[in-house]
C-alpha positions in Angstrom: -40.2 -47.1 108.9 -40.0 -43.6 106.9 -37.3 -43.4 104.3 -34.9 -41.0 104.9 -34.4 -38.4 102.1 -30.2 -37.8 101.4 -29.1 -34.8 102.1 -28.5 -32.2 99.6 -25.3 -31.4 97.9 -23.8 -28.8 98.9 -22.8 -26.4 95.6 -19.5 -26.0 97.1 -19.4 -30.1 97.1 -20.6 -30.4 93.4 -18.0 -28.4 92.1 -15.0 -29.9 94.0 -16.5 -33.7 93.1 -16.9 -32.6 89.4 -13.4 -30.8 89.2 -12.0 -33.8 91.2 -13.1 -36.5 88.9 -12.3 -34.7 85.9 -8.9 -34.5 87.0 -9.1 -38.3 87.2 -10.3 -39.2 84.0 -9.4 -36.4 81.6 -6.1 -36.2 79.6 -2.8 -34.6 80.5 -3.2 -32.6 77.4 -6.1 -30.3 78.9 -5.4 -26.7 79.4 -7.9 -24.1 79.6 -9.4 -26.0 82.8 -6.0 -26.1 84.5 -5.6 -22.8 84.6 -9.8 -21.7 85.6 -10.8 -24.7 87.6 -14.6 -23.7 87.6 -17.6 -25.7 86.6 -20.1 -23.4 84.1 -24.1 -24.4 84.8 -25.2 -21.3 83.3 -24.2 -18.3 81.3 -25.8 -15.1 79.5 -23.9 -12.7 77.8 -20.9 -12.1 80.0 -22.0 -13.7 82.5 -20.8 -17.6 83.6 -22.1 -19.1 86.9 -20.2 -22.1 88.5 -21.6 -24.7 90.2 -20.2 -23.2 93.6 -22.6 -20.2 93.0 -20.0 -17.9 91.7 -20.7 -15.3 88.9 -17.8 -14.6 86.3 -17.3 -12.4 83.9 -16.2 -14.0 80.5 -13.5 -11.9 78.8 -11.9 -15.9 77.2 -15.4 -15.8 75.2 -14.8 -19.8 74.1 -11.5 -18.2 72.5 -13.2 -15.7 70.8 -16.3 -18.1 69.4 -18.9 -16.3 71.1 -19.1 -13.1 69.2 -23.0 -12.4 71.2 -22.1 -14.1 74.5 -23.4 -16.7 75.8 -26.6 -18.0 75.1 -28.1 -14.4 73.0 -32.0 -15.0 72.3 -31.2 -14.6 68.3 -29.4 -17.6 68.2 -31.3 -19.7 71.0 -34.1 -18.8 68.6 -32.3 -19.4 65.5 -31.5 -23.2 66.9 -34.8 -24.0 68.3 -36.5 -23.0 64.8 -34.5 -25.5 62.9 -35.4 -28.2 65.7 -39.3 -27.2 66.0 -39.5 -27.1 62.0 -38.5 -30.6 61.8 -36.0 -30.2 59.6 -32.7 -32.9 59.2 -29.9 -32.0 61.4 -27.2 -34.1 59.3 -27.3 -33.9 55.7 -23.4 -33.8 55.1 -22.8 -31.5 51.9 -26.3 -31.6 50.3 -28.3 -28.5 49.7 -30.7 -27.2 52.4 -32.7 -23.4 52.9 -30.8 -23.2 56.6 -27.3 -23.8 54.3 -28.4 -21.6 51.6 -29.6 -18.7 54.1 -26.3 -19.0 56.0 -23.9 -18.8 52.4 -26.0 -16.0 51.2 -25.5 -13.9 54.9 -21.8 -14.6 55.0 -21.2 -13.3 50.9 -22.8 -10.5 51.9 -20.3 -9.5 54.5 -17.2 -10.5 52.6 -14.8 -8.3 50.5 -17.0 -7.4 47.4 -13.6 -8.7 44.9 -14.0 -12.1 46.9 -17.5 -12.9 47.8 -18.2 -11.7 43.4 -15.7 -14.2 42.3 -15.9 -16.4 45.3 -16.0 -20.1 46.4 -17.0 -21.8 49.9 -16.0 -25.4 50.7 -17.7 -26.3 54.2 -14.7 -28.3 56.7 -16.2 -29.0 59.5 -16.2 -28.8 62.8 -13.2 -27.0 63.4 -10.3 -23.8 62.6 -7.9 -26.4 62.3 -10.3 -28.3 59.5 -10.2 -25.2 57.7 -6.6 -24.4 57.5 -5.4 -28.1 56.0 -8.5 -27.7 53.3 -6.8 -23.9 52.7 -3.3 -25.4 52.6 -4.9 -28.7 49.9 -6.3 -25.8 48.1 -3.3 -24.3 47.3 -1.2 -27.1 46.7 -3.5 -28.7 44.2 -3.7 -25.3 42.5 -0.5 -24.6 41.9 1.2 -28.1 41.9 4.1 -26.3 44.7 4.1 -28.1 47.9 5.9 -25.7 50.1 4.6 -22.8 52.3 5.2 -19.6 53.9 4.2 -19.1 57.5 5.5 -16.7 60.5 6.9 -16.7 63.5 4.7 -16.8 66.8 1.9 -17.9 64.1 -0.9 -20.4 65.5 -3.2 -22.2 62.9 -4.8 -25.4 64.5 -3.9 -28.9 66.3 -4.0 -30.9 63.2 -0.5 -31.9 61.3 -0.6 -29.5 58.4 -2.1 -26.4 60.4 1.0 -26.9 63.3 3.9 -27.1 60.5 2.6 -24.0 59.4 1.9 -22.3 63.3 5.3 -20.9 65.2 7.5 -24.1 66.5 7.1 -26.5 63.9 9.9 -28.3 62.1 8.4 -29.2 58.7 10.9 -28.6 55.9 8.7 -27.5 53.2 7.3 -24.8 55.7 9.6 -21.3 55.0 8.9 -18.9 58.5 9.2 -15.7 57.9 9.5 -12.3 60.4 6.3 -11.3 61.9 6.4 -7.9 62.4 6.0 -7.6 66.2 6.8 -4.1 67.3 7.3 -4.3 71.1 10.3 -7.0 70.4 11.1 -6.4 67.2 13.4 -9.1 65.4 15.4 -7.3 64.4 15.7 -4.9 67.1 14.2 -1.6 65.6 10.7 -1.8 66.0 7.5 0.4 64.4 7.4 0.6 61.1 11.0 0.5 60.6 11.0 -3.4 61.5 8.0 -3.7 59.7 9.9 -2.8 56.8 12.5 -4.7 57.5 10.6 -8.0 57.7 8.8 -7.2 54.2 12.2 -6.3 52.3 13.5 -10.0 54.1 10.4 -11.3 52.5 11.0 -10.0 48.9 14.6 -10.7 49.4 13.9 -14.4 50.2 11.5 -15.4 47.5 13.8 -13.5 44.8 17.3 -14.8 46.0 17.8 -18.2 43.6 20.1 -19.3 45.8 18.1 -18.6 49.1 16.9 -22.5 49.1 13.3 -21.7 49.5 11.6 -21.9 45.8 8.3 -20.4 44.6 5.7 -21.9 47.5 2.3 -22.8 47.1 0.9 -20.1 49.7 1.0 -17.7 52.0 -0.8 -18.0 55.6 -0.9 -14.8 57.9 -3.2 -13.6 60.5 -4.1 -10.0 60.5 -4.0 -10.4 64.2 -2.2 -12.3 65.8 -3.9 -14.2 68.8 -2.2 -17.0 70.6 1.3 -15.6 69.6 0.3 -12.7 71.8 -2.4 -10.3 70.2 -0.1 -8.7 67.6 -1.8 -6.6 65.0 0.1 -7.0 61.3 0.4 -3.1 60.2 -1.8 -2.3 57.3 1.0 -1.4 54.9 2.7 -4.5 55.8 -0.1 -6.3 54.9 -0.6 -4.4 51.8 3.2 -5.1 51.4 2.5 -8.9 51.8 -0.1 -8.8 49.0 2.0 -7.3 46.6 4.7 -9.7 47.5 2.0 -12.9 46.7 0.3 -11.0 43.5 3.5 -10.6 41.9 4.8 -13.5 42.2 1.4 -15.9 41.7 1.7 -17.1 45.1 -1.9 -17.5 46.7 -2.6 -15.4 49.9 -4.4 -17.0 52.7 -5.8 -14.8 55.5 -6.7 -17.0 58.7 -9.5 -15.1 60.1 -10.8 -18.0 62.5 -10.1 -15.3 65.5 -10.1 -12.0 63.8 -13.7 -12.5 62.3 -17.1 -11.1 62.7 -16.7 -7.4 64.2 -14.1 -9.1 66.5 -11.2 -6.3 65.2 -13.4 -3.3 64.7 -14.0 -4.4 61.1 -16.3 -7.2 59.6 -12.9 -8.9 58.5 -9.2 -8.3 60.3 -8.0 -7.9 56.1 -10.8 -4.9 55.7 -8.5 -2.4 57.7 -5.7 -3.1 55.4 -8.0 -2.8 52.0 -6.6 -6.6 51.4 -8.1 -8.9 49.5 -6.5 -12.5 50.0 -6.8 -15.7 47.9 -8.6 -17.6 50.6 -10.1 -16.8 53.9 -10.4 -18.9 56.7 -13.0 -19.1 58.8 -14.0 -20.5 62.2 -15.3 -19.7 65.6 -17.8 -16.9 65.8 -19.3 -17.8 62.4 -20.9 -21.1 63.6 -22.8 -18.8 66.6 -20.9 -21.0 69.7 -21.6 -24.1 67.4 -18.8 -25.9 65.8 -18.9 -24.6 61.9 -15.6 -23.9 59.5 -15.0 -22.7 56.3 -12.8 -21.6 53.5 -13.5 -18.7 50.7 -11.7 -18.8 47.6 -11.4 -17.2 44.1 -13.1 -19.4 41.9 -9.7 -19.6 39.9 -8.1 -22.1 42.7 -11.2 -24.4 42.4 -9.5 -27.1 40.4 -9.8 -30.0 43.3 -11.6 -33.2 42.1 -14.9 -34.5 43.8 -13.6 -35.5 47.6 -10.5 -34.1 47.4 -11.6 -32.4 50.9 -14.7 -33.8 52.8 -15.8 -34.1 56.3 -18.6 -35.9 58.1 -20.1 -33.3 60.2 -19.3 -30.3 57.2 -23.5 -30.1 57.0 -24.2 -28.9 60.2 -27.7 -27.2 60.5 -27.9 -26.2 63.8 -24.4 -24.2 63.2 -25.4 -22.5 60.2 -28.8 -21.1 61.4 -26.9 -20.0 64.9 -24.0 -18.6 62.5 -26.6 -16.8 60.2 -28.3 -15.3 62.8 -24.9 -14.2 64.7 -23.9 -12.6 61.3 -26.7 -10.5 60.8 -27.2 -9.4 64.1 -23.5 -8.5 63.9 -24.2 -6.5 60.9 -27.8 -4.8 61.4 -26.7 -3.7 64.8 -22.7 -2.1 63.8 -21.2 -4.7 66.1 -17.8 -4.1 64.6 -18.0 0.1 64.6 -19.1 -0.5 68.4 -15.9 -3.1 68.9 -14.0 -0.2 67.1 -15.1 2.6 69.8 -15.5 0.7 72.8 -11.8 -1.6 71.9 -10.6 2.2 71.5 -11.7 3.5 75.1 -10.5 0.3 76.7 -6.7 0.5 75.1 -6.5 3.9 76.3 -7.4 3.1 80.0 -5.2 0.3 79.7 -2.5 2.4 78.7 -3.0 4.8 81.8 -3.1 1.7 83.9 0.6 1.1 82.5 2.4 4.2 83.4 1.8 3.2 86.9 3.0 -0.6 86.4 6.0 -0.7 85.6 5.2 -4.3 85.0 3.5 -3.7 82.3 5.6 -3.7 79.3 3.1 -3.1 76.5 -0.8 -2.8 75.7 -2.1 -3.4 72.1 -4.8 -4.4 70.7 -7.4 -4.0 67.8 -11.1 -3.7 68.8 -12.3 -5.7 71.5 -9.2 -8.4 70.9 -6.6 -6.9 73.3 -3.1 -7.8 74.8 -1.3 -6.7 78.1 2.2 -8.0 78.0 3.6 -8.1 81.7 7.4 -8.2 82.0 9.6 -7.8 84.7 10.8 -4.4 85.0 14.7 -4.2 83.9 15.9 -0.7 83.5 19.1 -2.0 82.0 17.2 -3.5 79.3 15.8 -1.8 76.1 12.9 -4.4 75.9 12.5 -5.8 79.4 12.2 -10.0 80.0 8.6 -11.1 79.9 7.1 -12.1 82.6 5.0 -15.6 82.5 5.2 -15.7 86.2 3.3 -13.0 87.1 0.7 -13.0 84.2 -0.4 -16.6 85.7 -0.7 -14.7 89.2 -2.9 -12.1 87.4 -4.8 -14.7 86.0 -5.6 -16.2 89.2 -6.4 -13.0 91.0 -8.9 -12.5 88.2 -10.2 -15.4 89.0 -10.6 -14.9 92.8 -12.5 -11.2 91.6 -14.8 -13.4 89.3 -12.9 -12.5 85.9 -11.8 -15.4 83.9 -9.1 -14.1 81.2 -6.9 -16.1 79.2 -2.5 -15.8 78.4 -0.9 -16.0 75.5 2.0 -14.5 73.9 5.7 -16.0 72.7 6.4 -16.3 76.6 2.7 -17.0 78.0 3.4 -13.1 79.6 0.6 -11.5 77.8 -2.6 -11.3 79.5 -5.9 -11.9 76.7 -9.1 -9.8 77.0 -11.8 -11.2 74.4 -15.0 -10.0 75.7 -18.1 -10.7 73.3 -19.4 -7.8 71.1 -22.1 -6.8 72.8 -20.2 -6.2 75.9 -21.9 -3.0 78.0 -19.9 0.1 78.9 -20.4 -0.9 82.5 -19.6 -4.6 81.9 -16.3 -2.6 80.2 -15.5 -0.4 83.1 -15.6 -3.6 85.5 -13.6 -5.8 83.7 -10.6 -3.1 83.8 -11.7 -2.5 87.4 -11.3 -5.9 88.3 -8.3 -6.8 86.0 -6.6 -3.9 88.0 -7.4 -4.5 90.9 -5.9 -8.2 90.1 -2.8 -6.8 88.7 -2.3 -4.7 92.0 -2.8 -7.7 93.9 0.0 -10.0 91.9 2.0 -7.1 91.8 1.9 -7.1 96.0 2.5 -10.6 96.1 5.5 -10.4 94.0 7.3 -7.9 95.5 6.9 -9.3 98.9 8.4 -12.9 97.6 11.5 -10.7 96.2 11.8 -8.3 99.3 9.5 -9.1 102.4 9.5 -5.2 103.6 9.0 -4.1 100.1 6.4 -1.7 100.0 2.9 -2.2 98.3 2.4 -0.8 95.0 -0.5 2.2 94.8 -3.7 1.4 94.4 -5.2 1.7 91.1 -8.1 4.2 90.3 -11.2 3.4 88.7 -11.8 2.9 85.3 -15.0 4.4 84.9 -14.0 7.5 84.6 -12.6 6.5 81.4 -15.8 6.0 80.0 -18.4 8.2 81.0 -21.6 8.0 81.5 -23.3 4.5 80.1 -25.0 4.5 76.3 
């Protein structure tokens, strides 16, 4: 009797049976996969394919860790070297030519002040690794135990890294105003309430009686990314490291997000001319491999032997994949591109809002970029936010084959983190389709709150925004 041969799986069948089980056996504490229930097989560049056949384009980038994209041929190449050459793949801290290549690439592109008097401690895997070795660091060099942090920060999962992110409840933790211009604290905006939260700053650390005593550190991010793309305004940051010099606090930049080219410069501090303490560093460094680290003055190296350690801190395949992304980044302007091309797209953006009411701000630095979607309040001087929507624009992004990603104090800002090498056609589709999405919600929205409401115009294209293609 002939054996019958099963029937073939239909793509559309794979992807529901994968998504289905994984609903089944994962934790409720996933996220991104609630909101973009696709199943990647393959990806290059900007480009994701599901397993239902769909095509995407990637603007979430692995939350900014894939600084080339998926899968670029320098660091495929990079990875497969260190596996053809036979070479150990875990050595934890011991010395190795794929470490020693990777140090020497990332000194190079660090502020001259740091990476001259400088000091790397490898974490391992993870942001969140790095921040609690940054937050040891400066506790066992100063002998202080609290800490400055700000509000709407985000620094990691782990216990040190949340008391210090926006939320947490720790008492040696001191939060202090971020200077967020579109709702201002303390209801002035620009540089006026950046001013503001500096001179609370100053006022805080040199009031005896303020309860908060000399801390170990400061932690800021130059940018902002979960707590809604936000950049910090260079004299406030220059403000901030007067504030630390003066008074011998160490400054920690977090640059886990704001790193490699992402901003437009090399480092997120390099706009402001600021040279912190510390730098930490995650995400596109490791070249879509898991790879964290912090850079220190040398002066703040007084820990003992395992004061900070990791098992998986001597990961080869990471550092030859985050040398390679490095020097790619660097021998090919990545970050002056970032600059121009982030530039073009904010200003597009910003046409697209004085047709949307709905949207009630666009910022951004480089190719990290924020849309913050409120709901339209004439009465108000700073409109409510508007989480409701933004997850409709999500998924209409989705149904057009964009996958974006929300953040914000409210979850009402919509995230564009394309990779680097992004084309100006890949560009003037993303806007297209995010437009075309925001239209869409926008519909849908006003027929829930009036059914013979009328549909908003349709948006024009965004390629005349750009021109003709490099």
């Amino acid at each position: 009797m002939a054996v019958t041969e099963p029937a073939p799986v239909a793509p559309t069948s794979a992807h529901e049976g994968i998504l289905r089980r994984q609903s089944l056996r994962e934790s409720a504490a996933r996220t991104y996969a609630r909101s973009l229930p696709i199943v990647p097989v393959r990806a290059r560049g900007l480009t994701i394919e599901g397993a239902d056949g769909r095509r995407y384009l990637d603007c979430l980038s692995g939350a900014g860790t894939l600084a080339l994209g998926h899968n670029h041929p320098v660091v495929l190449e990079s990875i497969k070297k260190v596996i053809d050459s036979g070479a150990p793949l875990h050595v934890l801290d011991l010395a190795t030519p794929v470490k020693d290549a990777f140090t020497t690439e990332l000194f190079g592109t660090l502020p001259r002040q740091l990476a001259e008097d400088g000091r790397i401690q490898f974490c391992g895997p993870a942001g969140t690794d790095a921040v609690e070795a940054a937050l040891k660091l400066v506790r066992n060099a100063t002998g202080r135990a609290g800490l400055l942090a700000f509000t709407g920060a985000y620094h990691g999962m782990t216990a040190g890294a949340l008391d210090v992110s926006g939320g947490a409840t720790d008492v040696r933790v001191t939060r202090l105003p971020y200077p967020y211009g579109y709702r201002c604290p303390f209801g002035v905006g620009g540089e006026r309430g950046a001013d503001i939260a500096a001179h609370w700053t100053e006022s805080l650390l040199d009031d005896p009686k303020s309860g908060v005593p000399t801390p170990a550190g400061m932690i800021v991010e130059p940018v902002q990314g979960e707590g809604g793309v936000i950049p910090a305004p260079d004299s406030w940051m220059r403000r901030m490291r007067r504030i630390t010099a003066g008074r011998s606090i160490p400054l920690i930049a977090d640059e886990v997000q704001t790193g490699v080219g992402r901003t437009g410069a090399f480092w997120a501090v390099e706009h402001s001319g600021v040279v912190p303490d510390v730098m930490v560093m995650s995400k596109a460094i490791g070249g879509s491999l898991p790879l964290a680290v912090i850079v220190y003055r040398s002066g703040l190296d007084v820990w003992q032997p395992g004061a900070h350690a990791g098992t998986f801190r001597g990961n080869q395949l990471a550092m030859a994949a985050g040398a390679a992304t490095l020097a790619f980044v660097r021998e090919n302007r990545l970050a002056e591109r970032a600059a121009t091309l982030g530039a073009r797209m904010l200003g597009q953006l910003h046409g697209l809002a004085a047709a949307h009411a709905c949207i009630g701000d666009v910022r951004g630095r480089g190719l990290m970029i924020g849309v913050e979607l409120v709901v339209p309040d004439a009465a108000a001087d700073v409109p409510p936010p508007a989480p409701a929507l933004a997850a409709a624009v999500q998924r209409e992004c989705l149904e057009r084959g964009l996958i974006v990603e929300l953040g914000g104090r409210h979850n009402a800002v919509v995230r564009l983190l394309p990779p680097l090498t992004i084309t100006d056609e890949q560009a003037v589709a993303v806007l297209d389709r995010f437009a075309d999405a925001l239209d869409a919600a926008e519909r849908a929205s006003s027929r829930t709150a009036s059914p013979h409401a009328a549909s908003s115009p349709t948006t024009s294209s965004a390629a005349t925004a750009f021109g003709p293609s490099r």
